[in-house]
C-alpha positions in Angstrom: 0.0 0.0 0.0 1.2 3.7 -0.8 2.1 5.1 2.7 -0.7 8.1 2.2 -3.1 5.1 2.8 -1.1 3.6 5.1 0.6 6.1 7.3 2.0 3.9 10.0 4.4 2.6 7.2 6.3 5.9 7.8 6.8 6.2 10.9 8.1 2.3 11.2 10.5 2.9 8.9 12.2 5.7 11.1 11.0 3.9 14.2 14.3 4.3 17.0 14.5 2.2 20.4 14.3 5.6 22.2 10.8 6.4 21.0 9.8 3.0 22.2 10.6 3.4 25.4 8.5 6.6 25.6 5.3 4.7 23.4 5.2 2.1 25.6 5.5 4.1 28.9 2.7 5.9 27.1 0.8 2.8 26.6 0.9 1.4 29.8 -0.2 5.0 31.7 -3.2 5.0 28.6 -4.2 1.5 29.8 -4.2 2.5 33.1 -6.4 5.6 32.6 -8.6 3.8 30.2 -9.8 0.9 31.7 -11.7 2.5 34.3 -12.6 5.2 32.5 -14.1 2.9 29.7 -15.7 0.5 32.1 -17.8 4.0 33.8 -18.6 4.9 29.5 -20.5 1.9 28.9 -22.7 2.4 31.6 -23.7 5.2 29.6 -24.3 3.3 26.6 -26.4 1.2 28.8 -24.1 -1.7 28.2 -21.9 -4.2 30.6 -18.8 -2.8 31.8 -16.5 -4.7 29.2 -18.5 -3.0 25.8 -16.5 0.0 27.0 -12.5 -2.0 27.2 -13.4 -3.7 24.0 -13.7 -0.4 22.3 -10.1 0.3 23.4 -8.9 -2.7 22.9 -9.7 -2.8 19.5 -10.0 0.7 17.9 -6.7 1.9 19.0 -5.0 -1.1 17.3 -6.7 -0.3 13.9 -6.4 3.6 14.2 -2.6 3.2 14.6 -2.3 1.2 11.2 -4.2 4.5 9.4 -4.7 7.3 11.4 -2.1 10.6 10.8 -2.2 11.6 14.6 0.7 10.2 16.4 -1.0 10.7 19.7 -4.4 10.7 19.1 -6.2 8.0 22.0 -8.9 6.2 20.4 -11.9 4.7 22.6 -15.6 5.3 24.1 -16.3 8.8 24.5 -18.8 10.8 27.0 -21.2 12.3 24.5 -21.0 9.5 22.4 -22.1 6.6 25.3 -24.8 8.6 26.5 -26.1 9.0 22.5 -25.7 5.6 22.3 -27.1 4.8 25.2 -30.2 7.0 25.2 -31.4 6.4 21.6 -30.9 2.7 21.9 -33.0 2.6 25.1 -36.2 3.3 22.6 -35.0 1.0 19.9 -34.4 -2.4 21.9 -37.9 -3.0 24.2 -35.6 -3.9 26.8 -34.1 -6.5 25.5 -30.1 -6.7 26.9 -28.8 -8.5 23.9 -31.0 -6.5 21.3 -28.9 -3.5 23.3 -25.8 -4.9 22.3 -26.3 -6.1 19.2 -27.8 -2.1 18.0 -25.0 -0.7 19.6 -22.4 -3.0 17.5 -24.7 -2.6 14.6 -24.6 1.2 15.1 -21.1 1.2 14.5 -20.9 -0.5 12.1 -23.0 1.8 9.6 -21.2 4.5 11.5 -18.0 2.8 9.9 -19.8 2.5 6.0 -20.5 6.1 6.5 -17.1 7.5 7.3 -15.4 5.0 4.8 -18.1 6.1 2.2 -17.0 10.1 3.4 -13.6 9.3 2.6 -13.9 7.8 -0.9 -16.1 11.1 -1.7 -13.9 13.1 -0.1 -16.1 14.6 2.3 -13.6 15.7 4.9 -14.8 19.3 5.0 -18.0 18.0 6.9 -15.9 18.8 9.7 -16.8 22.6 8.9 -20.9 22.7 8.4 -21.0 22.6 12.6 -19.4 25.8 14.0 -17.8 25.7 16.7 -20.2 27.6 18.8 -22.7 25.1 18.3 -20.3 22.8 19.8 -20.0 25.1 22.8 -23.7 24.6 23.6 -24.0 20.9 22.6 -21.0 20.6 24.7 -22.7 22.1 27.8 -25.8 20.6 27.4 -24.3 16.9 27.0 -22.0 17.5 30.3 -25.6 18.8 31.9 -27.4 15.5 30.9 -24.4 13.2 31.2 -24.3 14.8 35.3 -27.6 14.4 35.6 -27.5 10.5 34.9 -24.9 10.0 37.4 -26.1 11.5 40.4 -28.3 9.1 41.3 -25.5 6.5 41.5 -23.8 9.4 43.5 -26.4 9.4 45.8 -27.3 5.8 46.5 -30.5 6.2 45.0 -32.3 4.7 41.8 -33.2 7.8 39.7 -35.7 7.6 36.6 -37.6 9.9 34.3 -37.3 10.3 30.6 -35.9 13.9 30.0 -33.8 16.6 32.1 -37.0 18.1 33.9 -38.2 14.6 34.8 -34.8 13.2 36.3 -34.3 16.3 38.5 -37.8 16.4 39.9 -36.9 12.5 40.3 -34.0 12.9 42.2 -34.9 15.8 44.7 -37.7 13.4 45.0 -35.4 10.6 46.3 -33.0 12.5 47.8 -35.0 11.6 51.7 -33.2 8.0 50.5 -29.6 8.8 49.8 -27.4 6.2 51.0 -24.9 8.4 52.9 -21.6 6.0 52.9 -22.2 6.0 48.9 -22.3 9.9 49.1 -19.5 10.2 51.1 -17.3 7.7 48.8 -18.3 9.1 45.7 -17.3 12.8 47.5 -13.8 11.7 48.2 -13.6 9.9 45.1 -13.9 13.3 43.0 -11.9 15.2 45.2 -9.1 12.7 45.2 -9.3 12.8 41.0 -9.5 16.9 40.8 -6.3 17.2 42.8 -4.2 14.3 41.7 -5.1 16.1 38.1 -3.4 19.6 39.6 -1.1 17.5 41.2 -0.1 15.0 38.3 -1.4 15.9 35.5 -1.7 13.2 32.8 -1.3 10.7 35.3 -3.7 7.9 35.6 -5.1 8.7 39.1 -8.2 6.5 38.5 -6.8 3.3 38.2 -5.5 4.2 41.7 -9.0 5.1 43.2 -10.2 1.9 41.7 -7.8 -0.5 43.0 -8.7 0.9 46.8 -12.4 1.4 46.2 -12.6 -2.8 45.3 -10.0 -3.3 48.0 -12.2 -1.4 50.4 -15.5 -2.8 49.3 -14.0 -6.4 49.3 -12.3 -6.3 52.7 -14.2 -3.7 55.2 -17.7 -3.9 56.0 -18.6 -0.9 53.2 -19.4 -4.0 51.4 -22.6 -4.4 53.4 -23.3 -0.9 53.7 -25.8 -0.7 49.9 -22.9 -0.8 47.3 -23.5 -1.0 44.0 -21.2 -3.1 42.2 -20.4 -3.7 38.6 -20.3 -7.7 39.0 -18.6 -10.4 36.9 -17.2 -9.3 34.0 -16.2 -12.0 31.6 -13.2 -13.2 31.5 -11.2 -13.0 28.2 -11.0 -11.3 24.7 -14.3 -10.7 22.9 -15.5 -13.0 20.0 -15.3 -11.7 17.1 -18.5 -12.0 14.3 -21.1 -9.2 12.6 -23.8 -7.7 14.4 -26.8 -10.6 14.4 -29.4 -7.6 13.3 -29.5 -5.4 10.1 -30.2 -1.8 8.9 -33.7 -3.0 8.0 -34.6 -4.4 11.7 -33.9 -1.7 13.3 -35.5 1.9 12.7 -33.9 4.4 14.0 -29.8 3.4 13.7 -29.3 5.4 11.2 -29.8 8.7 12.4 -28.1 7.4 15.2 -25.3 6.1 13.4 -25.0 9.8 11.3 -25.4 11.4 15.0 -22.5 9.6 16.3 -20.3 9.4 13.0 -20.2 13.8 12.6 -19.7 13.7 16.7 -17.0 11.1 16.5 -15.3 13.0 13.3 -15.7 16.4 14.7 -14.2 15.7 18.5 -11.3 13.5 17.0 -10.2 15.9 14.3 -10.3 18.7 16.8 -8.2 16.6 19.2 -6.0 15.4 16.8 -5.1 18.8 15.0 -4.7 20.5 18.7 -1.9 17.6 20.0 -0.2 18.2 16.1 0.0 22.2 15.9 1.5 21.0 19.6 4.1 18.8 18.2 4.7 20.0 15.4 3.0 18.3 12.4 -0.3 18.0 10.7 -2.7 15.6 9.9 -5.0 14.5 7.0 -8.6 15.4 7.9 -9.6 12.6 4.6 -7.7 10.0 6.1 -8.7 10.5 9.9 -12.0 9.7 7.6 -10.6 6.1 6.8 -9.1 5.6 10.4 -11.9 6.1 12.1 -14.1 4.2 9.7 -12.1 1.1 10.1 -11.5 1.3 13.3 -15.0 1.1 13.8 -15.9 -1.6 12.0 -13.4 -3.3 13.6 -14.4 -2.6 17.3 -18.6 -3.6 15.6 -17.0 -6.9 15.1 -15.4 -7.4 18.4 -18.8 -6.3 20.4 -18.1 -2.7 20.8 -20.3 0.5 20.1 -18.9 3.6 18.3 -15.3 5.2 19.3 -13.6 8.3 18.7 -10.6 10.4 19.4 -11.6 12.1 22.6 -9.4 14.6 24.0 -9.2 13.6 27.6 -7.8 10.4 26.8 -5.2 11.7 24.2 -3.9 14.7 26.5 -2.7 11.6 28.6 -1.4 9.4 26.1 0.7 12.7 24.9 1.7 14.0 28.8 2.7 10.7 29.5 5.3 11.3 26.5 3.8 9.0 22.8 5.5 9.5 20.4 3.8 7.8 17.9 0.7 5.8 17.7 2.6 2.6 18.8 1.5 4.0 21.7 -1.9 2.6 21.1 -0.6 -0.5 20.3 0.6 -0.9 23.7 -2.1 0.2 25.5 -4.4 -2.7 23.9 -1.6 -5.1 24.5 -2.4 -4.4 28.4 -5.8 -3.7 27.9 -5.5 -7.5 26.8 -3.8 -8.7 29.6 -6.2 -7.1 31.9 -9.0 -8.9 30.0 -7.5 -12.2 30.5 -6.2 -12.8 34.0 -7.7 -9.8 36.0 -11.6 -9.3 35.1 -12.3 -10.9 38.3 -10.6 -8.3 40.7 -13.1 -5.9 38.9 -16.6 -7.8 40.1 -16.5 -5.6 43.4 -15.7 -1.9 41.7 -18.7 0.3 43.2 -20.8 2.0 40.2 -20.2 5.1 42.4 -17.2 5.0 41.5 -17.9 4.6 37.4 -20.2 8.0 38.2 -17.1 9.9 40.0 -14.6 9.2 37.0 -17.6 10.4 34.6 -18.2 13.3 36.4 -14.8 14.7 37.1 -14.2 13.8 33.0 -16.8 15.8 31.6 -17.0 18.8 33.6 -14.2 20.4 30.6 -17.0 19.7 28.5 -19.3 22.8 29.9 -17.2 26.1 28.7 -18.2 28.7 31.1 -15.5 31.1 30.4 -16.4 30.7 26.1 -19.7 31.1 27.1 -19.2 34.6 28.6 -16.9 35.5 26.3 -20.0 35.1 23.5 -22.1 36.7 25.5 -19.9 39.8 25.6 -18.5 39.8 22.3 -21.6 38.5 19.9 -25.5 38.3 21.4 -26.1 36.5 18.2 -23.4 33.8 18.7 -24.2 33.0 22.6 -27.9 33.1 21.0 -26.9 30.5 19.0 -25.1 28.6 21.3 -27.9 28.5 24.2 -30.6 27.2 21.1 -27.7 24.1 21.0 -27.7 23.8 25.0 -31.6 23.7 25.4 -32.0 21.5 22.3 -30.0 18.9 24.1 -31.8 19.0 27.0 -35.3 19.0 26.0 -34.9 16.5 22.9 -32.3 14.7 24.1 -28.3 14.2 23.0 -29.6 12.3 19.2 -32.1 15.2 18.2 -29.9 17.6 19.9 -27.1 17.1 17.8 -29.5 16.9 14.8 -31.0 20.2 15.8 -27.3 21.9 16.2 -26.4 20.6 12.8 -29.6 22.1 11.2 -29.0 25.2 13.5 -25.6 25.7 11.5 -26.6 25.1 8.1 -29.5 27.5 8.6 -26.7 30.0 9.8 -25.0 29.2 6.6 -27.9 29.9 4.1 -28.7 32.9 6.0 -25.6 34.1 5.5 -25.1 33.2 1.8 -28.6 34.2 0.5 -27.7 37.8 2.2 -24.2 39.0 1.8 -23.1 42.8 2.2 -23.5 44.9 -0.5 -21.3 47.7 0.1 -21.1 50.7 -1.6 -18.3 52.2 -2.2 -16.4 55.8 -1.8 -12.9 56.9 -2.6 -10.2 57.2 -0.2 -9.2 60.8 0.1 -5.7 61.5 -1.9 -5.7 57.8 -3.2 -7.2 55.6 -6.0 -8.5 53.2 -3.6 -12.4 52.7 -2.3 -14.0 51.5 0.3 -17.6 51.1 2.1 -18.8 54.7 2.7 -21.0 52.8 5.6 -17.8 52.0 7.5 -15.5 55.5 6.4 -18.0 57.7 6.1 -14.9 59.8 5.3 -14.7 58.8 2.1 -15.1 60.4 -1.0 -18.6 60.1 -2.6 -18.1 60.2 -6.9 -20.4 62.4 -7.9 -23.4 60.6 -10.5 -21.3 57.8 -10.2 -22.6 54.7 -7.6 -19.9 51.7 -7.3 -20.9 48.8 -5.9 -19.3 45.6 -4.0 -21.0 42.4 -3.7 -19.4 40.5 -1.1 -20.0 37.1 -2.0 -20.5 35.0 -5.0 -23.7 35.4 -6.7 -26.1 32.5 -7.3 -30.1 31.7 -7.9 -30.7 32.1 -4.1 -28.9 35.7 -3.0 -29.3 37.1 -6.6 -32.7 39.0 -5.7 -31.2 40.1 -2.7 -28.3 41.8 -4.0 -31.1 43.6 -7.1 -32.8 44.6 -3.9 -30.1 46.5 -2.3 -29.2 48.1 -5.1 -32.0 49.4 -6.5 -33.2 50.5 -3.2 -29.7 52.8 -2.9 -30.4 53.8 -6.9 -33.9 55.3 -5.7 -32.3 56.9 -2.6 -29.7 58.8 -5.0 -30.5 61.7 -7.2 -31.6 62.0 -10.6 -27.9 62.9 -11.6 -26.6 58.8 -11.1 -25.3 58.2 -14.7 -23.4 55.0 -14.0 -22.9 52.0 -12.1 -19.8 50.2 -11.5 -20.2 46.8 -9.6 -16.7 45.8 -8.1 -16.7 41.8 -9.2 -13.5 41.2 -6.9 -15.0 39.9 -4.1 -17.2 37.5 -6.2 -15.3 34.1 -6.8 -18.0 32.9 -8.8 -21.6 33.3 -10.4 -24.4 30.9 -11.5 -26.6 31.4 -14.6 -29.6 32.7 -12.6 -26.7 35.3 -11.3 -25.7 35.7 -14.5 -29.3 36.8 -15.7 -29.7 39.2 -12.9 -26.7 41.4 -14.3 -28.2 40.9 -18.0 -31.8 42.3 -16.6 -30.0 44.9 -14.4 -28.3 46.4 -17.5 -31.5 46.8 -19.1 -33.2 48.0 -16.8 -30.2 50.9 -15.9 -30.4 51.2 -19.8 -33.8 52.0 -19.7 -33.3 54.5 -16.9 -30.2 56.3 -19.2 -28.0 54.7 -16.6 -24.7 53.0 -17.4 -23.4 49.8 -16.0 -20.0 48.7 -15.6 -17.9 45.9 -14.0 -14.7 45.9 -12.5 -12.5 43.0 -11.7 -14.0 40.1 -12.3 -12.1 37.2 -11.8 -11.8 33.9 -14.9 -14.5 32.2 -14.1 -17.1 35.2 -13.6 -16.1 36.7 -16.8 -16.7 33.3 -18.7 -20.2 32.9 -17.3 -20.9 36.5 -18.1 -19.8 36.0 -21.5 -22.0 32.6 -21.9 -25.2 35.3 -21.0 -24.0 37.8 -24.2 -23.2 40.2 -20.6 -19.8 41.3 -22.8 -21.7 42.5 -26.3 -23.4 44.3 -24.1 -20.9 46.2 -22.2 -18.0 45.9 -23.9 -14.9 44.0 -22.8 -14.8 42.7 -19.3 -11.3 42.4 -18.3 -9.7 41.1 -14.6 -7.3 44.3 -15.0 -10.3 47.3 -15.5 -10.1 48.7 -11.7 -12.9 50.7 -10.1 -10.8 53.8 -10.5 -10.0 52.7 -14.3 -14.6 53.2 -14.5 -15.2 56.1 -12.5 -12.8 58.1 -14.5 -14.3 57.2 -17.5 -17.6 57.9 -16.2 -16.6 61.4 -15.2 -14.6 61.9 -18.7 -17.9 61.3 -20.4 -19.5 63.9 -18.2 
């Protein structure tokens, strides 16, 4: 295989013993941090504790053959076990192995979707969510994700089906909290925020495990209304295709699309913020294929969908990878783990799953980028509280869905009505610029030049004909010509094309003169498809603005 589809053959060649020293210290301190960390995920997803191990087991192995991050951590994430977990709740009647066998399926189609994405090149998906959407998603997903752990926090057995029904729920219960639960979970979180101040990147859960099961197993806290996570199976996970199919099962696909933009989007992001730190760059299209595979690989080992979350890659990269052989060691332990230790796990308190969630997403709600919105751009905070609320009331699936649609609405809005400046001359120079802005500026007498800022297609083309002629009736009988300044329009359609042809005549019939300046190739060859240069003469990339108005004021 060429080494762009196969990136690991690269950094293999140049592998040094040095750098494996560091990938496997990596490894180990990943494995450490990601076991319990991915056994508290799949309780999210609503799965058994090992759904979450096998996602790391397997995914990193495959994202180190193709992905372009070198220390990019690839496993369950937050956001993406509660989707799972939420959606799937409605889709499998209860049924534990139907559970398991959407959530595999799930990411599978989420791996035909990112594989399909890469062979169309469709890595600039990344780009149709902005990141202020993400902001409020963000912040609504650590709000929901909090709110399903607290009861486990508490000692108490939760319920309802949105965020208003879980908190009445819970102050509801609250008369029942098991204190010793409380009072674990408490010290648990405390004990994670400061050994995170205190060493960062180090994997202070697997600590807190080992004495919470020690504790539980040995002192009479074991009596005292524990939840445990009980037997987990000993040994790797068989490896076959999800038993259902796209047809038995309405609803995966939306899920599978909610998760696949989630996974791409968080990953990337991570991934290009560990490269601009060390010093190299990735390929968006091919983090397209990574993941894809990856995915499918982890659907036919029993998993649900993984990404590239940045928690867990800020420690694989403190802890000093190098490369993504750093992955490759972290499943090697991962495996060991699964093979001769499961059964030290069977007394790890769920309180304990819900401390490690809540510590890990509290990054996730922005507080300080949320203020910052609010003082710099109402719109934007707007925009970002419509993401936070959709979560909550609709839920993480219809949330995303809603923040995605919330972004392309943004993006219409802002193509089908682009500034139309109009322009004035600089005093003393040949230059012009929007009089709105410098009302300093110059204004040509019977002359009105005009900038559309934007290309011009069937959908902002009546737009742009309003603005203009509503300055044309604001300006007095004296306007002989207009000049439209092209420069700013990278491209035209035919409808846009028409609208100039209709605009001429319409000046035309008015005694009015139009002109264009600087339009760029392909502008100029759709114009001249439309007849636009019989009509006023040769259209050249080289006429200026100033080159027009001082013809205009020649002819005067």
């Amino acid at each position: 295989m060429a080494p762009k589809l196969l990136p690991s053959a690269d950094w293999i060649k140049k592998y040094k013993t040095k750098t494996l020293k560091s990938d496997f210290t990596a490894g180990i301190t990943l494995a450490a941090y990601g076991i319990p960390v991915s056994l508290a995920y799949a309780t999210l997803a609503g799965l058994p504790p090992q759904y979450g191990i096998y996602g790391y087991l397997i995914g990193g192995i495959f994202y180190a053959l193709l992905g372009t991050s070198r220390q990019l951590a690839i496993g369950p994430t937050s956001a993406i076990s509660l989707l799972v977990g939420t959606t799937i709740a409605n889709l499998a009647n209860g049924d534990a192995q139907r559970w398991a066998d959407i959530a595999s399926l799930t990411a599978l189609v989420f791996a035909g979707m990112a594989i399909l994405a890469y062979l169309l090149r469709l890595s600039g998906i990344i780009n149709f969510i902005s990141e202020t959407v993400l902001v409020g998603f963000k912040a609504g997903a650590c709000l929901t994700i909090g709110l399903t752990q607290l009861p486990k926090l508490f000692g108490i057995k939760g319920g309802g089906d949105n965020f208003l029904e879980r908190i009445m729920t819970i102050f509801q219960q609250l008369p029942d909290m098991n204190t010793a639960v409380f009072i674990f979970g408490i010290t648990a979180i405390i004990i994670l925020i400061v050994g995170e101040k205190v060493a960062p990147g180090r994997p202070v859960a697997i600590l807190i495990v080992v004495l919470s099961i020690i504790l539980i197993s040995i002192t009479p806290l074991g009596h005292d209304g524990f939840s445990t996570v009980g037997t987990i199976p000993t040994g790797l996970p068989e490896f076959h295709l999800p038993s259902l199919r796209i047809k038995d099962v309405d609803g995966v696909l939306p899920l599978a699309m909610a998760c696949f933009l989630l996974s791409y989007i968080e990953s990337v992001s991570a991934a290009r913020t560990l490269a601009q730190k060390n010093g190299y760059v990735i390929d968006p299209r091919q983090e397209l294929l990574a993941l894809g595979v990856a995915n499918a690989a982890v659907a036919i080992g029993q998993g649900y969908p993984v990404a590239g979350g940045l928690s867990q890659s800020a420690v694989n990269d403190t802890a000093g990878a190098k490369t993504p052989m750093s992955l490759v060691f972290a499943s090697g332990a991962i495996a060991i783990c699964l093979l001769f230790l499961t059964g030290f796990l069977q007394n790890l308190p769920t309180v304990i799953l819900a401390s490690i969630v809540l510590v890990a997403i509290r990054g996730l709600f922005d507080i300080k980028e949320l203020k910052h919105l609010y003082k710099i751009n109402k719109q934007e905070f707007g925009v970002a509280m419509i993401a936070l609320v959709g979560v909550l009331i609709w839920g993480i699936l219809t949330g995303v869905l809603f923040a995605a649609m919330v972004t392309l609405l943004l993006l219409i809005k802002a193509a089908s009505k682009p500034n139309v400046a109009f322009l004035g001359r600089i005093p003393g120079t040949k230059r012009y610029t929007d009089m709105e802005r410098h009302p300093e500026n110059e204004k040509i007498e019977g002359v009105l030049i005009v900038r559309i800022e934007s290309s011009i297609f069937y959908f902002n083309a009546e737009y742009i004909k309003e603005c203009i002629w509503e300055k044309i009736y604001t300006e007095a009988d004296s306007l002989k010509t207009v000049i439209l300044d092209l420069n700013s329009s990278p491209s035209i359609d035919i409808s846009g094309a028409r609208f100039l042809k209709h605009l001429f005549f319409d000046l035309k019939a008015k005694h009015i003169t139009l002109q264009i300046a600087e339009a760029r190739s392909e502008v100029r060859d759709m114009l001249r498809t439309e007849n636009l240069e019989a009509l006023l003469g040769h259209i050249s990339r080289f006429v200026s603005v100033d080159d027009l108005v001082v013809r205009a004021l020649q002819k005067e």
